[in-house]
Every structure is written in C-alpha cells, then in structure tokens.
The first five atom37 places (N, CA, C, CB, O) and aatype in JSON, in Angstrom:
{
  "aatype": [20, 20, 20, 20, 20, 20, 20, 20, 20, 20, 20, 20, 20, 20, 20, 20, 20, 20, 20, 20, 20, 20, 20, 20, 20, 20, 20, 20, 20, 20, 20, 20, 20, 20, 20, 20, 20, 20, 20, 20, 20, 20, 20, 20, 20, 20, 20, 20, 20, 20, 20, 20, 20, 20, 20, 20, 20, 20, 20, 20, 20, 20, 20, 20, 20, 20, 20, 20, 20, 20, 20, 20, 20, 20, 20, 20, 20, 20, 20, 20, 20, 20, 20],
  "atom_mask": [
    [1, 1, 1, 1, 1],
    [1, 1, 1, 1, 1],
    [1, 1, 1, 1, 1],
    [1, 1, 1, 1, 1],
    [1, 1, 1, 1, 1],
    [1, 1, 1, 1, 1],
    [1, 1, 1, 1, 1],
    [1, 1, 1, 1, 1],
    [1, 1, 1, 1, 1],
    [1, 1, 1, 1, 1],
    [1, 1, 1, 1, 1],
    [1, 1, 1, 1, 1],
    [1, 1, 1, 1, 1],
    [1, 1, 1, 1, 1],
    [1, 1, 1, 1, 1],
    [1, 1, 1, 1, 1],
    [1, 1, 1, 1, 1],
    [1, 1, 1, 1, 1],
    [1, 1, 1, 1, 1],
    [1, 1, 1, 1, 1],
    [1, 1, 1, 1, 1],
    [1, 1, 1, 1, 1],
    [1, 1, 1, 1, 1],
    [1, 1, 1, 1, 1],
    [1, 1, 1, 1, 1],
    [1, 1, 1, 1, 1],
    [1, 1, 1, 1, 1],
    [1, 1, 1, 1, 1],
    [1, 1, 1, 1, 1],
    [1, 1, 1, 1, 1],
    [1, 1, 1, 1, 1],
    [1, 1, 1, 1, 1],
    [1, 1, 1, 1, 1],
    [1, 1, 1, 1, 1],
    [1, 1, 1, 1, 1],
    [1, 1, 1, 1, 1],
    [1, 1, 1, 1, 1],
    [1, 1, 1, 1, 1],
    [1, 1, 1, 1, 1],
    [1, 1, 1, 1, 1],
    [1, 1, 1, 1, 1],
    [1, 1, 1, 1, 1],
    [1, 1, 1, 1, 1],
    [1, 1, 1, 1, 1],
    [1, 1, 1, 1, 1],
    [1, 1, 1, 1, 1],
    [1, 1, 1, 1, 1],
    [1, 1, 1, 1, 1],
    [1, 1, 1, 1, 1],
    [1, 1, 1, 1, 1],
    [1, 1, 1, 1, 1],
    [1, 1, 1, 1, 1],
    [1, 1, 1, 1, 1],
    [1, 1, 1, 1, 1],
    [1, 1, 1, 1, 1],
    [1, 1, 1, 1, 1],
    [1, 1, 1, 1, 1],
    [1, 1, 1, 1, 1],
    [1, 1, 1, 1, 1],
    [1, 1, 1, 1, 1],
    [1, 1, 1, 1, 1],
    [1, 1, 1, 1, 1],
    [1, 1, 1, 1, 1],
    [1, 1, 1, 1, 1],
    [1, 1, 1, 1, 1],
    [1, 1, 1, 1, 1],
    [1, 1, 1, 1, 1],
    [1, 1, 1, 1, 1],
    [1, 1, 1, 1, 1],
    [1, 1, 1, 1, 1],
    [1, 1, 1, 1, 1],
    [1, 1, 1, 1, 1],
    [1, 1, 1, 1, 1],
    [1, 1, 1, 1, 1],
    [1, 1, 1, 1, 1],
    [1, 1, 1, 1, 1],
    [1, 1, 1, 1, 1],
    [1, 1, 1, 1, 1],
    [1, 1, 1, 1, 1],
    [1, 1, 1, 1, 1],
    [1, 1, 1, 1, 1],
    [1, 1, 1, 1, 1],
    [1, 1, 1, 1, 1]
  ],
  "atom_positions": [
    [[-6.13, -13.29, 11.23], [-4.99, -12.69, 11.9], [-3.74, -13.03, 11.11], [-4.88, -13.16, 13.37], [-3.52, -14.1, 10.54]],
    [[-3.12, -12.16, 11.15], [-1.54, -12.59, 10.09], [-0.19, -12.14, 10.95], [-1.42, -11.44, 8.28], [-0.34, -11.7, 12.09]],
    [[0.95, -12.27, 10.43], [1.49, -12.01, 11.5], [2.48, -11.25, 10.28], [1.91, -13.28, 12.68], [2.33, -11.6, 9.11]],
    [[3.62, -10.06, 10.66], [4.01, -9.3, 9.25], [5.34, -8.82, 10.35], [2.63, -7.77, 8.33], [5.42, -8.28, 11.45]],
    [[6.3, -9.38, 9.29], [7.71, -8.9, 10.1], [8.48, -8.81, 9.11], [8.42, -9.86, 11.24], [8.63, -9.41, 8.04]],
    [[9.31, -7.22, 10.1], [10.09, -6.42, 9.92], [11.65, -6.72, 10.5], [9.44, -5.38, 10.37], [11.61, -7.03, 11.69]],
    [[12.7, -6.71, 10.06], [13.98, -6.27, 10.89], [13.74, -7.11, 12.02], [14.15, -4.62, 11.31], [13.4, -8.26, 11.78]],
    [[13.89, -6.62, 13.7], [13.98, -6.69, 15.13], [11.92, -6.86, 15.23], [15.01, -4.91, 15.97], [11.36, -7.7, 15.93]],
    [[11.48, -6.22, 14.68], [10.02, -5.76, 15.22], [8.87, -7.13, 14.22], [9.65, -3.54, 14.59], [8.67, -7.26, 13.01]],
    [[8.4, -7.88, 15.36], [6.93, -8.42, 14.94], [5.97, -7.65, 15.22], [6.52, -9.61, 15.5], [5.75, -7.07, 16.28]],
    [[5.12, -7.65, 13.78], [3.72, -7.09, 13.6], [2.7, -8.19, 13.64], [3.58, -6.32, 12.23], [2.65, -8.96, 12.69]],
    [[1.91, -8.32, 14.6], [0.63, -8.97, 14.58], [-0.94, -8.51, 14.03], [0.54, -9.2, 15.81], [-1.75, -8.38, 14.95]],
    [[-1.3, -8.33, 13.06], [-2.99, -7.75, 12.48], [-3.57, -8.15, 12.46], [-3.49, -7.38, 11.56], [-3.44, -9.36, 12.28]],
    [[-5.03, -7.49, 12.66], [-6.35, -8.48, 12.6], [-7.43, -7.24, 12.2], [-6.8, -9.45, 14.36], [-7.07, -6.1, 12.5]],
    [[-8.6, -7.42, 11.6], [-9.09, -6.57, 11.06], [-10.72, -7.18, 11.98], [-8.75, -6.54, 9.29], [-11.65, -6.38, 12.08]],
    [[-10.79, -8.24, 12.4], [-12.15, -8.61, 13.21], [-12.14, -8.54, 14.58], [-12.6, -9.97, 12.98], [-11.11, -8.74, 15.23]],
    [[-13.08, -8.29, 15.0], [-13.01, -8.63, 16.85], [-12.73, -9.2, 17.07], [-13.68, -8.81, 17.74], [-11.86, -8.76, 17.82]],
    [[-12.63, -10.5, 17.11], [-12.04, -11.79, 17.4], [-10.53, -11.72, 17.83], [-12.19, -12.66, 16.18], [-9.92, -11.69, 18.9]],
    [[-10.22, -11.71, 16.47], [-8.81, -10.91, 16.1], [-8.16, -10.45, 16.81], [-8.79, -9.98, 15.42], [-7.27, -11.03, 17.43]],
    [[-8.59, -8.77, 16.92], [-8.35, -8.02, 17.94], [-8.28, -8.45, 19.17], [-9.04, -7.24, 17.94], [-7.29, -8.07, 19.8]],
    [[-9.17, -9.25, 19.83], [-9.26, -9.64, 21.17], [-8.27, -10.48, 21.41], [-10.44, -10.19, 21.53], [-7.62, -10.25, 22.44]],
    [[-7.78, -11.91, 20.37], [-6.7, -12.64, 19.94], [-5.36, -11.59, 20.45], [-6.85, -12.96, 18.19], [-4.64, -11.84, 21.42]],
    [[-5.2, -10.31, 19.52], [-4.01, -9.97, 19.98], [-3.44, -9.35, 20.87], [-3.66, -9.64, 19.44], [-2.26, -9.01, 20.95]],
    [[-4.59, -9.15, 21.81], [-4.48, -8.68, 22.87], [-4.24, -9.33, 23.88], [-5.21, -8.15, 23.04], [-3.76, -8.92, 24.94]],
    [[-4.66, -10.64, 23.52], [-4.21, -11.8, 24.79], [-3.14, -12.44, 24.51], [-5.19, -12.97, 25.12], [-2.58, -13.07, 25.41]],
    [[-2.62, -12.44, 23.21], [-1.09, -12.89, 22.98], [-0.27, -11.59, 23.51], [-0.69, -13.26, 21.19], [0.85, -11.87, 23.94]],
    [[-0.65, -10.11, 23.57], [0.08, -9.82, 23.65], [0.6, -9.77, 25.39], [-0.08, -8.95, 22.82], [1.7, -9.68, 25.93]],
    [[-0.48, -9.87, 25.78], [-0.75, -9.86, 27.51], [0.2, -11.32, 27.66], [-2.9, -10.06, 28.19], [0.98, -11.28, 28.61]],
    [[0.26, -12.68, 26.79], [1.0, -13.56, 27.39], [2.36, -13.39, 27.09], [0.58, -14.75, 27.12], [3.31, -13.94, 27.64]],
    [[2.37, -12.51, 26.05], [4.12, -11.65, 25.49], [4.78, -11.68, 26.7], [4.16, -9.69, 24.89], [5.6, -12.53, 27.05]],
    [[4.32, -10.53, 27.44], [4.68, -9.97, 28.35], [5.32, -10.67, 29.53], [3.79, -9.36, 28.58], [6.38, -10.6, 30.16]],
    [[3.86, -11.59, 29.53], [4.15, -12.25, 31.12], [5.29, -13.76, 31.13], [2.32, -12.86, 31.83], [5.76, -14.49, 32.0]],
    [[5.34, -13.69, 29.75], [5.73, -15.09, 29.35], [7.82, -14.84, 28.51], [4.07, -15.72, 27.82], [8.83, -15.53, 28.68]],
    [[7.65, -13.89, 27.89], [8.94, -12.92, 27.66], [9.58, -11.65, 27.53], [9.23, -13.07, 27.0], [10.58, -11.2, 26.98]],
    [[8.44, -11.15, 28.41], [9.0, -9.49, 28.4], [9.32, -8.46, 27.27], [10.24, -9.48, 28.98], [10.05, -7.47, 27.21]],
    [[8.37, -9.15, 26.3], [9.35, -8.25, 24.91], [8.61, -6.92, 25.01], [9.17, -8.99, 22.93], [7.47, -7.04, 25.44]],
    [[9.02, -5.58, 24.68], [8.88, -4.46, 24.1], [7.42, -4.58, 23.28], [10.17, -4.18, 23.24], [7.34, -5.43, 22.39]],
    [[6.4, -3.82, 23.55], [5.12, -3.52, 22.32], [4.83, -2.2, 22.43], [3.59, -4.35, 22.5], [5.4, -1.42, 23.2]],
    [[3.79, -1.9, 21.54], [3.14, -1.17, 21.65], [1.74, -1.75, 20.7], [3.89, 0.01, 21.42], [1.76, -2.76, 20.01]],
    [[0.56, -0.84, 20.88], [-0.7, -1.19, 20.13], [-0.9, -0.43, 19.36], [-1.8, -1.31, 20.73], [-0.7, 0.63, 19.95]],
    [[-1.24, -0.14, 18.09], [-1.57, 0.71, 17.16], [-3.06, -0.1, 16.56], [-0.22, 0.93, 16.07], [-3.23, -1.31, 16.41]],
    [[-3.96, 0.95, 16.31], [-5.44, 0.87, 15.66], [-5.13, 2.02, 14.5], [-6.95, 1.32, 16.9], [-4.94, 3.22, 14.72]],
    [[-5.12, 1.53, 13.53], [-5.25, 2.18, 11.7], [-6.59, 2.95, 11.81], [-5.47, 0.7, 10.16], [-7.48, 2.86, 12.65]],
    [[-6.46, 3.86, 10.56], [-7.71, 4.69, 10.3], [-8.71, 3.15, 9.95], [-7.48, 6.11, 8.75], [-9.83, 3.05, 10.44]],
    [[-8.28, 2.32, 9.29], [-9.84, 1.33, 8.24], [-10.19, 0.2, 9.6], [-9.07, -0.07, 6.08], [-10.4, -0.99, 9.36]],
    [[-10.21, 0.62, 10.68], [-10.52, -0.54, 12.04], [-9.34, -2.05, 12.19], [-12.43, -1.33, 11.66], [-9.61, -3.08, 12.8]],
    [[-7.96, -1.72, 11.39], [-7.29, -2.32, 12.06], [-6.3, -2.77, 13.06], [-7.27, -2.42, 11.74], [-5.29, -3.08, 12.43]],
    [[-6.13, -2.95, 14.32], [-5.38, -3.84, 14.97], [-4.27, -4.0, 15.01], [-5.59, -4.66, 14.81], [-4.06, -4.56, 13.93]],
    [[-2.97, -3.88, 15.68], [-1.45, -3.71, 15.21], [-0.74, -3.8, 16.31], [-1.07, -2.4, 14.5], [-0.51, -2.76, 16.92]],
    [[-0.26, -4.98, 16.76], [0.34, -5.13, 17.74], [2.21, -5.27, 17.13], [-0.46, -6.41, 18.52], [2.64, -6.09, 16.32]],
    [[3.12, -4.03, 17.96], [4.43, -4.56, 17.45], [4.9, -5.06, 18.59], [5.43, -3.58, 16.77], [4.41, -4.69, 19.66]],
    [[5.91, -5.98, 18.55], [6.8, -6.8, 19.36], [8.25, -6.61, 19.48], [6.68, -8.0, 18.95], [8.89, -7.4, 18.78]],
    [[8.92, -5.8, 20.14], [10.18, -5.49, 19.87], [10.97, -6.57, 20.67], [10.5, -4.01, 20.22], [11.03, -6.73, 21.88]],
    [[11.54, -7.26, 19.66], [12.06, -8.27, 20.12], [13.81, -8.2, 20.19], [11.48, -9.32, 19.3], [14.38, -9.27, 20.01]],
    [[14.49, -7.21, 20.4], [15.5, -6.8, 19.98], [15.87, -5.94, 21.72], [15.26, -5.92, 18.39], [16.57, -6.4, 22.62]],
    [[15.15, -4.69, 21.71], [15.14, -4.24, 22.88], [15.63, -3.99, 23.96], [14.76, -4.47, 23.1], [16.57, -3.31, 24.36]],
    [[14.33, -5.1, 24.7], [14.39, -5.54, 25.75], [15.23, -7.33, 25.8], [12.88, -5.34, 26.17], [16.13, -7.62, 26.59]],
    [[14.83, -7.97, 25.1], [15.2, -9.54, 24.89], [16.46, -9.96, 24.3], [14.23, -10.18, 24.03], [16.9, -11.11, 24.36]],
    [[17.09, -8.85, 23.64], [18.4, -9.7, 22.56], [18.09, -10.51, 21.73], [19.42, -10.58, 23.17], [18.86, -10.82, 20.82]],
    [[16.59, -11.15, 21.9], [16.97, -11.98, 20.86], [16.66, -11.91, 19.35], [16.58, -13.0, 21.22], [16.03, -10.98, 18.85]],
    [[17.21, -13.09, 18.56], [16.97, -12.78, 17.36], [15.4, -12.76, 16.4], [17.84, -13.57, 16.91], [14.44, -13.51, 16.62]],
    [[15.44, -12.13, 15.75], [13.81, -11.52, 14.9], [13.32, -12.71, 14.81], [13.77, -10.7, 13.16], [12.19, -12.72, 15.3]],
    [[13.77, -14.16, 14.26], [13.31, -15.26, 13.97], [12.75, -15.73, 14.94], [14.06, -15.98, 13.51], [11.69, -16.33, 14.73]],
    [[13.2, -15.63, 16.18], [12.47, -16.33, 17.9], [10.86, -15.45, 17.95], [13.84, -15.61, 19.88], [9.94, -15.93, 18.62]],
    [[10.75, -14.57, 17.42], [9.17, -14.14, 17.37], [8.43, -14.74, 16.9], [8.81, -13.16, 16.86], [7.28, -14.93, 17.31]],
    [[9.02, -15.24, 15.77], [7.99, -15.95, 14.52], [7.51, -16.95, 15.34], [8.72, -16.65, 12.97], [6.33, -17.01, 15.7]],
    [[8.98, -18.28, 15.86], [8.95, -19.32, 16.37], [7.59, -18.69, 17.29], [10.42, -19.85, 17.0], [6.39, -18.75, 17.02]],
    [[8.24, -18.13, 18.38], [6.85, -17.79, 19.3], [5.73, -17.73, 19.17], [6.71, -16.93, 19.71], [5.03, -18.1, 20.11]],
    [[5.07, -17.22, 17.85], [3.91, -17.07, 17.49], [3.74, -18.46, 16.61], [3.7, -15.67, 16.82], [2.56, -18.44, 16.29]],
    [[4.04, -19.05, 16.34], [3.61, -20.48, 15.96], [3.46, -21.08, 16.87], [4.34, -21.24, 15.24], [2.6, -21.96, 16.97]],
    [[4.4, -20.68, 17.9], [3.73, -22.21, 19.28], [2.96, -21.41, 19.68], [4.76, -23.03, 20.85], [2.48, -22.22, 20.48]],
    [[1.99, -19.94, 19.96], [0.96, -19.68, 20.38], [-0.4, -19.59, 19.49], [1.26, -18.71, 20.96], [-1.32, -18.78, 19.63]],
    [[-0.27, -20.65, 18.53], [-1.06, -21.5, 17.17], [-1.42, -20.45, 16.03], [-2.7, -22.33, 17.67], [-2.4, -20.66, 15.31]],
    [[-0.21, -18.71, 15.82], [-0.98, -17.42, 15.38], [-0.47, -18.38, 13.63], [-0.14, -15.25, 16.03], [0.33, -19.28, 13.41]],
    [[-1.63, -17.44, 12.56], [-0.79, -18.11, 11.53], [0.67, -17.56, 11.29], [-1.52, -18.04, 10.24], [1.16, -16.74, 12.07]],
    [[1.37, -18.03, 10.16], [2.45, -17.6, 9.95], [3.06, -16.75, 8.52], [3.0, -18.64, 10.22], [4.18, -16.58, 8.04]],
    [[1.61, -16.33, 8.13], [1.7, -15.05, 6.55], [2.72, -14.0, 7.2], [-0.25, -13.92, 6.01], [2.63, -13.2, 8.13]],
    [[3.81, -14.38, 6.21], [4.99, -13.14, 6.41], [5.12, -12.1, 5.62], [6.28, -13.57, 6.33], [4.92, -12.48, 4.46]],
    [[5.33, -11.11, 5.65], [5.5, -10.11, 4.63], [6.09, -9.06, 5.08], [4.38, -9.71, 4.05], [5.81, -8.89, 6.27]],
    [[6.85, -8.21, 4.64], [7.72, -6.98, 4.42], [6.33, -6.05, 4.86], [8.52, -6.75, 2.58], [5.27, -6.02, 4.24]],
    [[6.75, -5.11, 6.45], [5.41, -4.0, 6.77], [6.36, -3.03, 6.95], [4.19, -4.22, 8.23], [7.27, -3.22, 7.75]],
    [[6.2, -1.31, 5.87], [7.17, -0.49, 6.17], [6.51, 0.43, 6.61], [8.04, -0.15, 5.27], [5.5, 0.96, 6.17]],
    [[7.56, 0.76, 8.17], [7.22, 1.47, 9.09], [6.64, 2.76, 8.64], [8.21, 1.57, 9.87], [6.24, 3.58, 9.47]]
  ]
}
C-alpha cells in the first residue's frame, strides 16, 4: 500500500486484496474519525484508489493527511499523482 499526494487531495493505492480491504477500512475510519471528503476509484490493471479531500470539508492543511496516515501505521511513499 503507498500513499501518493497531491495539492489538498491524499491518494491511498494498493494493487492486493489485502490492500484493498486496508483501504477501505481506513477509509471507513476517515470518515468516522474526521469527516474528510473521498471518493473510491478502481483502475483498468486491478488497482485501488482511495482520494481524501482534505481541504473541502476539513480546512485543513494537505500535510495533516500524511500525519494521519502514519498514525493509522499506512506507509509513507510520497509521490507527485496527476489527476
């Protein structure tokens, strides 16, 4: 699982079930835990794509995603994902 951010928007990917199932329950604790903005996207090659609009709904800044996803133990591979 990697995690790939943009601007306002975290991208979460995973290309295994596991994975997938992973980002589905971070994204379910997103929600319940800070209300941020998503949506789910599945790629043509079977991958996984959770965005996080952290801007939105939350105000807050792009960097508080990252933080977030380190305390929910995701790794932290960053990279430039254009929309």
């Amino acid at each position: 699982m990697e995690i790939i951010h943009r601007g306002a928007t975290l991208v979460m990917s995973s290309h295994s079930p596991e994975g997938n199932e992973a980002l589905l329950k971070t994204c379910e604790d997103h929600m319940q835990t800070w209300h941020f903005g998503f949506n789910v996207e599945k790629t043509p090659d079977g991958e996984s794509r959770i965005h996080f609009d952290h801007t939105h709904r939350s105000g807050l800044a792009p960097s508080h995603g990252v933080l977030v996803s380190q305390t929910l133990g995701l790794s932290t591979k960053i990279q430039e994902y254009i929309f």
